[in-house]
N, CA and C of each residue as an Amber inpcrd file, in Angstrom:
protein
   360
 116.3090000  50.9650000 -18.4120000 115.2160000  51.6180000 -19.0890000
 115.6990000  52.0960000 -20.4610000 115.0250000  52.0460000 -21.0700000
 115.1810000  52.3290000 -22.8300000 115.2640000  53.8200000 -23.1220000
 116.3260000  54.0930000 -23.7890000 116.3180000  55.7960000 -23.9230000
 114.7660000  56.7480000 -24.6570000 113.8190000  55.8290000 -25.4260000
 112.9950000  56.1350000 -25.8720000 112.6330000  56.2860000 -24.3660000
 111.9350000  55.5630000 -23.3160000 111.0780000  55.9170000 -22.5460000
 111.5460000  56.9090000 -21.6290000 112.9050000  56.8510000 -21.6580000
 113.3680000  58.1380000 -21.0630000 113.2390000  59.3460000 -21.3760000
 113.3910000  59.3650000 -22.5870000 113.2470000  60.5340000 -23.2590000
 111.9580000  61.0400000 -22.8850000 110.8790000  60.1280000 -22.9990000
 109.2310000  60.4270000 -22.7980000 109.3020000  60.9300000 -21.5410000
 109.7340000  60.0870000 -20.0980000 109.4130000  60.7750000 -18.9020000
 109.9320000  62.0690000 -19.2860000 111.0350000  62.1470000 -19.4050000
 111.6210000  63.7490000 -19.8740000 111.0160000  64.7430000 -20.1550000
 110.1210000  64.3270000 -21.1630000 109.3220000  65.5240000 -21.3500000
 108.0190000  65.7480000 -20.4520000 107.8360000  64.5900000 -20.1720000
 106.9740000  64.5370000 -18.8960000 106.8740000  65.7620000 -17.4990000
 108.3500000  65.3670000 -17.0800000 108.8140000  66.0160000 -16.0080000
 109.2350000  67.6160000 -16.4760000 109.8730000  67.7450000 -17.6670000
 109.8210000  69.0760000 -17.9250000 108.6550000  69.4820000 -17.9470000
 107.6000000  69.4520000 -18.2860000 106.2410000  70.2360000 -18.3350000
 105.7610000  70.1910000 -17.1220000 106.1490000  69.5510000 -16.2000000
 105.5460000  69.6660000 -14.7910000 106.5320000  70.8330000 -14.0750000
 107.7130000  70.5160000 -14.6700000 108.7290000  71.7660000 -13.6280000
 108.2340000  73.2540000 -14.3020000 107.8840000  72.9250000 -15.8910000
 106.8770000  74.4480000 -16.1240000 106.1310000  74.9920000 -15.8050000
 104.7940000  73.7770000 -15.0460000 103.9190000  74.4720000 -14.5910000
 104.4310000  74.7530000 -13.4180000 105.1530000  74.2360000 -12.6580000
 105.6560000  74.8330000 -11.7220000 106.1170000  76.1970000 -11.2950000
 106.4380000  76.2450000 -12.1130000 107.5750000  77.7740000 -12.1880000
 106.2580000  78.5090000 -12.6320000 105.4820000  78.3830000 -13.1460000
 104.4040000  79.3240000 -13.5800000 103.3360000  79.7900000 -12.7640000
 102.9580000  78.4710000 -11.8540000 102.5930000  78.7670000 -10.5830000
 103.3040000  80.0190000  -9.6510000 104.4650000  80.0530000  -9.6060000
 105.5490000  80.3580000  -8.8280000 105.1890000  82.1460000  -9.1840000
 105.4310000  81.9940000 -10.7260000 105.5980000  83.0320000 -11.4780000
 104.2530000  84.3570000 -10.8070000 103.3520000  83.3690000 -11.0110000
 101.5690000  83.6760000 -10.5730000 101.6880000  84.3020000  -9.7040000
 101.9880000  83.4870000  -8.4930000 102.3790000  83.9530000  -7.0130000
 102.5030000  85.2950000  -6.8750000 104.4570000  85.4370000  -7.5120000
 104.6950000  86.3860000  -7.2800000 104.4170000  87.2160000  -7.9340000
 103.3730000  87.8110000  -9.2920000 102.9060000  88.8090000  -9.7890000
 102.0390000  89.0080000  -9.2760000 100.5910000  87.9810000  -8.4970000
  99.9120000  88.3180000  -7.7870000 100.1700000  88.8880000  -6.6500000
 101.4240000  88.3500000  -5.6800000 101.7990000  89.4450000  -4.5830000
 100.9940000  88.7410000  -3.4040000 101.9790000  88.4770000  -2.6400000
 101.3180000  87.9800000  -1.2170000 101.5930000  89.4770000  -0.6320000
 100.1980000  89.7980000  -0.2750000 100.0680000  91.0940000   0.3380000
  99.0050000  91.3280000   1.3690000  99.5260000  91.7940000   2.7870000
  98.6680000  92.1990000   3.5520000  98.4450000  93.4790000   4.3370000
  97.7720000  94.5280000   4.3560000  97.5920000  95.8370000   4.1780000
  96.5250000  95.3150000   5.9930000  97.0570000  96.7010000   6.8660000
  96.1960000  96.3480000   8.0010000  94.9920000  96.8380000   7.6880000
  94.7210000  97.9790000   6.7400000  93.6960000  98.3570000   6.6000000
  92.3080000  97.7070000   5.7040000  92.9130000  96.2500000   4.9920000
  92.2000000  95.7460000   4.4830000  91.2950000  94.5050000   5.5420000
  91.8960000  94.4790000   7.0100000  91.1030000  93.6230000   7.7650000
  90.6320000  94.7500000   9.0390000  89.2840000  94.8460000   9.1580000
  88.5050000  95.7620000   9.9900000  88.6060000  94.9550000  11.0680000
  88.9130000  94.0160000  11.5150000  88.9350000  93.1430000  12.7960000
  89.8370000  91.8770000  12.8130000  89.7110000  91.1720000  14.0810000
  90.8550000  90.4680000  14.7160000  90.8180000  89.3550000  13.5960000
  89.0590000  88.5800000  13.5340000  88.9680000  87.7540000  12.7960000
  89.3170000  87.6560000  11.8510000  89.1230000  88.9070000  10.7220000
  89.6270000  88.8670000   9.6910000  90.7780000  88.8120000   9.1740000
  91.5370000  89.6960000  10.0150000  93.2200000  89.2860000  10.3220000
  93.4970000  87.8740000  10.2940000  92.9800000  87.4090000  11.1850000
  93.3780000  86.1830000  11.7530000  93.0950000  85.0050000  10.7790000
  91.8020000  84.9950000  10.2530000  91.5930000  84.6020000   8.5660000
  92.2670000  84.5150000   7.9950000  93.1790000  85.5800000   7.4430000
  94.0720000  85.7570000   6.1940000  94.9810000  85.6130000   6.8080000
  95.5360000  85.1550000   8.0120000  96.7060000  84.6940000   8.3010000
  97.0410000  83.4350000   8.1660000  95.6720000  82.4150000   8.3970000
  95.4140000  81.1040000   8.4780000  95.9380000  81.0260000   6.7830000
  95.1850000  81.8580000   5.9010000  95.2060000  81.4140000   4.7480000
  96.7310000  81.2580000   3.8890000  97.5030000  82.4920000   4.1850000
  98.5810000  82.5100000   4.2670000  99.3080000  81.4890000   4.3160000
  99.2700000  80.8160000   5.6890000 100.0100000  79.9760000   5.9960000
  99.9500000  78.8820000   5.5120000  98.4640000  78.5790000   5.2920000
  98.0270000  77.6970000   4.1970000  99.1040000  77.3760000   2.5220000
  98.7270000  78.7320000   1.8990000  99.7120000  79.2710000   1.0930000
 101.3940000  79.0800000   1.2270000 101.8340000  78.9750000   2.5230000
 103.0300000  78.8680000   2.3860000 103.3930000  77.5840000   2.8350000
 102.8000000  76.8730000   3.1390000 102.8890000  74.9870000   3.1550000
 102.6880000  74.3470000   1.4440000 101.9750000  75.2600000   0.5670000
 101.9000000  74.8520000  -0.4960000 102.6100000  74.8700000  -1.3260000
 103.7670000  76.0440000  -1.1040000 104.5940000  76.8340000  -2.2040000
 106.1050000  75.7670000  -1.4750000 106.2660000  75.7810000  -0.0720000
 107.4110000  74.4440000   0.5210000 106.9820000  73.2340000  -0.5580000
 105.5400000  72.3940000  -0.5120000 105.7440000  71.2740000  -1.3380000
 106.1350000  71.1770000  -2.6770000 105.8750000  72.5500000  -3.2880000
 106.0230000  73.1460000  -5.0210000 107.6410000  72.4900000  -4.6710000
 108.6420000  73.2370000  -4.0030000 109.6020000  73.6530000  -3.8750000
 110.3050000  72.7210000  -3.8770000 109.7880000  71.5750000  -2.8500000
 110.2620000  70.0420000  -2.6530000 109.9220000  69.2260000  -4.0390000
 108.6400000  69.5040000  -4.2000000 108.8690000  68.4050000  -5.5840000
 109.3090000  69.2730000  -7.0370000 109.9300000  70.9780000  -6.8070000
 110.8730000  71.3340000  -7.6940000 112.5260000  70.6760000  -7.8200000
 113.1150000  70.4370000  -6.4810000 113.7740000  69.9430000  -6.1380000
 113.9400000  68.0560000  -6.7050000 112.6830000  67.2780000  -6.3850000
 112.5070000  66.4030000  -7.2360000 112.7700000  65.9380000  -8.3220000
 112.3400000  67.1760000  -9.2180000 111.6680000  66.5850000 -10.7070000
 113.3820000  67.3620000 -11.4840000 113.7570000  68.1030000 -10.5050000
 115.6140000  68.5400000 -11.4450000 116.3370000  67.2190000 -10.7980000
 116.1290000  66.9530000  -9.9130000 117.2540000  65.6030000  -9.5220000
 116.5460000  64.0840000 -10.5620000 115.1130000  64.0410000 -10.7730000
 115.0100000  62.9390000 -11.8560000 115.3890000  63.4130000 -13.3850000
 115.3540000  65.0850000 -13.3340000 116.1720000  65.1200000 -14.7010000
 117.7660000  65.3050000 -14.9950000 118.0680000  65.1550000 -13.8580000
 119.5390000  64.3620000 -13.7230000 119.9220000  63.5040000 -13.8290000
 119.2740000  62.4940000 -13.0290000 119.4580000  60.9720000 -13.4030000
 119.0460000  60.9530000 -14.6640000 118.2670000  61.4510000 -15.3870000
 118.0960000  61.1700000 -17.2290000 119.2860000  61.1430000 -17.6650000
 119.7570000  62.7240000 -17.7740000 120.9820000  62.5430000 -18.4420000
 121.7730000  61.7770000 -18.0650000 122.8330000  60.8390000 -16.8880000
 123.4200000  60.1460000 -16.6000000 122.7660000  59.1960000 -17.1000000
 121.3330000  58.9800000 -17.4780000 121.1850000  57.2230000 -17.8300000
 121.3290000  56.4150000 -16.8490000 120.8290000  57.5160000 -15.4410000
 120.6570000  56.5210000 -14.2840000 118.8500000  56.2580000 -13.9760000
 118.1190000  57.1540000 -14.7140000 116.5570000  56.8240000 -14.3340000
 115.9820000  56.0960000 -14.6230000 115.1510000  55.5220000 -13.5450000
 114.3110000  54.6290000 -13.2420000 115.1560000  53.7170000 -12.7910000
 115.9470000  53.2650000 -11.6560000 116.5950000  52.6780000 -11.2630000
 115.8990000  52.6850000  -9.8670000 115.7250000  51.8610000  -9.4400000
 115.6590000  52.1500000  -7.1800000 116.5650000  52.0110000  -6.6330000
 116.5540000  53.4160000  -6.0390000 118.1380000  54.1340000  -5.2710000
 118.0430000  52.8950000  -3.8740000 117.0460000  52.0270000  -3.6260000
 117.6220000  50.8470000  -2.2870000 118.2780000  49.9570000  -3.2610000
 117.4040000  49.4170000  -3.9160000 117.7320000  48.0300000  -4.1920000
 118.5980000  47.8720000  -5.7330000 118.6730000  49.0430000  -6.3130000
 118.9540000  48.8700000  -7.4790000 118.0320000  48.6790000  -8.6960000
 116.8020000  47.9070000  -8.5410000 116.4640000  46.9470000  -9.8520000
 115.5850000  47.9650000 -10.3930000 115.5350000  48.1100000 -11.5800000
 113.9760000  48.5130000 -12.0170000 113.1240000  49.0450000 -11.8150000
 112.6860000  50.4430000 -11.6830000 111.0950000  51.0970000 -10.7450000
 110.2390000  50.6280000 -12.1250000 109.1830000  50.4250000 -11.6280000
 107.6160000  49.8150000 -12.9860000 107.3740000  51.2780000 -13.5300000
 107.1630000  51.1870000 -14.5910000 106.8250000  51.8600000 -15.6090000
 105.2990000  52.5500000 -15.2920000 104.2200000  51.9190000 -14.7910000
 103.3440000  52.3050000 -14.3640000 103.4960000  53.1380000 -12.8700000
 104.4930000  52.7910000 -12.2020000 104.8000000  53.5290000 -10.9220000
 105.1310000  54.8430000 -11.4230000 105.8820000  54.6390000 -12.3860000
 107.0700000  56.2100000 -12.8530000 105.6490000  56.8690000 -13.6050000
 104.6680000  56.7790000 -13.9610000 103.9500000  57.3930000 -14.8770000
 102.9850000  57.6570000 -13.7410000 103.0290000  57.3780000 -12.4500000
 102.0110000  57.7780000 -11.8900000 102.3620000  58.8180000 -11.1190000
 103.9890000  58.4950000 -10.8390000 104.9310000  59.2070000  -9.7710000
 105.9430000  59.3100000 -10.8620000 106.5160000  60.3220000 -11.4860000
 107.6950000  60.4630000 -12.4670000 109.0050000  60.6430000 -11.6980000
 108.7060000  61.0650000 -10.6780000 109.9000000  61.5070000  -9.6860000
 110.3190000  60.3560000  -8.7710000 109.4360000  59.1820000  -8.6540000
 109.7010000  58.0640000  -8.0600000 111.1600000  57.8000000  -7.9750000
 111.6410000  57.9750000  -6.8420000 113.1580000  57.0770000  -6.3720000
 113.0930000  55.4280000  -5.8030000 112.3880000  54.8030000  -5.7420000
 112.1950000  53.6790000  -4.9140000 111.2990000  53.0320000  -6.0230000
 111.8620000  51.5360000  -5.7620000 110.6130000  50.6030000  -6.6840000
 109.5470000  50.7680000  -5.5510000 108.2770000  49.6010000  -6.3680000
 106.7740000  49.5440000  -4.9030000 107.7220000  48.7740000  -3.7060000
 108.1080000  47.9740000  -4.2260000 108.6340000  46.6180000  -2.9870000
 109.6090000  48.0110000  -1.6360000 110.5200000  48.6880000  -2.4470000
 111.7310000  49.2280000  -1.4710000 110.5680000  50.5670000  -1.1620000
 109.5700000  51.1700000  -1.6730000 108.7470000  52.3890000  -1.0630000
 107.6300000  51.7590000   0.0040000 107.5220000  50.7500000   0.3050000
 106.0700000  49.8050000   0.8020000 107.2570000  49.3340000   1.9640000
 108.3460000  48.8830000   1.7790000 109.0040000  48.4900000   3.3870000
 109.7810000  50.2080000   3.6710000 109.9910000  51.1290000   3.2440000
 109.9840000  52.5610000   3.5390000 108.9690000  52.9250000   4.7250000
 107.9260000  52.8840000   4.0560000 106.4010000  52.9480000   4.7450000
 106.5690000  52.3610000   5.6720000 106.7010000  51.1320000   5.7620000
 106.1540000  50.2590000   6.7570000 107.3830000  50.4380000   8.0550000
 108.4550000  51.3490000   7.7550000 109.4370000  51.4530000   9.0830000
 109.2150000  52.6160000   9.6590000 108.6560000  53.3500000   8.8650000
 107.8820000  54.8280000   9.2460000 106.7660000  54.6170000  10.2200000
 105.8790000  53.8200000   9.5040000 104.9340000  53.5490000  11.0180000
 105.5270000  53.1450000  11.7450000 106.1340000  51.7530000  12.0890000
 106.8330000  51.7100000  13.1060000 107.6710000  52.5920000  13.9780000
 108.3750000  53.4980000  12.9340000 109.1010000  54.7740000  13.8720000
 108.2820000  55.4500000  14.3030000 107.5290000  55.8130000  14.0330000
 106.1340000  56.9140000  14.5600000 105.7260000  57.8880000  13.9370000
C-alpha cells in the first residue's frame, strides 16, 4: 500500500479513536448512576437495569474496536497496513474504507465466516 493512502486511512482511524474517547469522555461526565430512590418499583428498577446492561455491551464493543483501530495504527507506522494477517496479499481498498480496521482480505474473512458456521 502506498504511504499516501496510508497516511489517509491514518487520519481516518484517528478521528474515529476521537470520537471514541469522546463518547467515553460523555459517559463518564454523564455518570452511570443509580439512586434506589429514583425507581418507585420493581419494574422500574428492573428497566434501568436492562438498560444498563444494554449500556455496558456497548461501551465492551467501543473498547474492542478501541483496541482495533491502535493495533491498525500500528501496523501504519511499521508499514505493515493493509496487508491480510492469513494470507499475506493485499486487503481492497474499498474493504479498508468500509472497515479501516480490517485484518483479513474478503477471500481470508468469507472462509473465516464460513468455519464459524460450521463450528457453531
Amino acid at each position: 500500500m502506498r504511504k499516501r493512502d496510508q497516511q489517509r486511512f491514518r487520519k481516518i482511524l484517528l478521528a474515529q479513536r476521537e470520537q471514541l474517547l469522546n463518547n467515553v469522555e460523555k459517559a463518564l461526565d454523564g455518570g452511570i448512576h443509580l439512586d434506589p430512590d429514583d425507581f418507585p418499583d420493581e419494574v422500574d428498577a428492573a428497566s434501568s437495569e436492562v438498560g444498563l446492561a444494554f449500556i455496558g455491551r456497548l461501551r465492551e464493543r467501543e473498547r474492542g474496536l478501541l483496541a482495533k483501530i491502535n493495533a491498525a495504527l500500528d501496523k501504519i507506522e511499521r508499514g505493515e497496513y493493509g496487508a491480510c494477517a492469513m494470507c499475506g496479499e493485499e486487503i481492497g481498498g474499498k474493504r479498508l474504507e468500509a472497515r479501516p480496521v480490517a485484518e483479513l482480505c474478503i477471500d481470508c474473512k468469507a472462509e473465516q465466516e464460513k468455519l464459524e458456521r460450521r463450528m457453531g
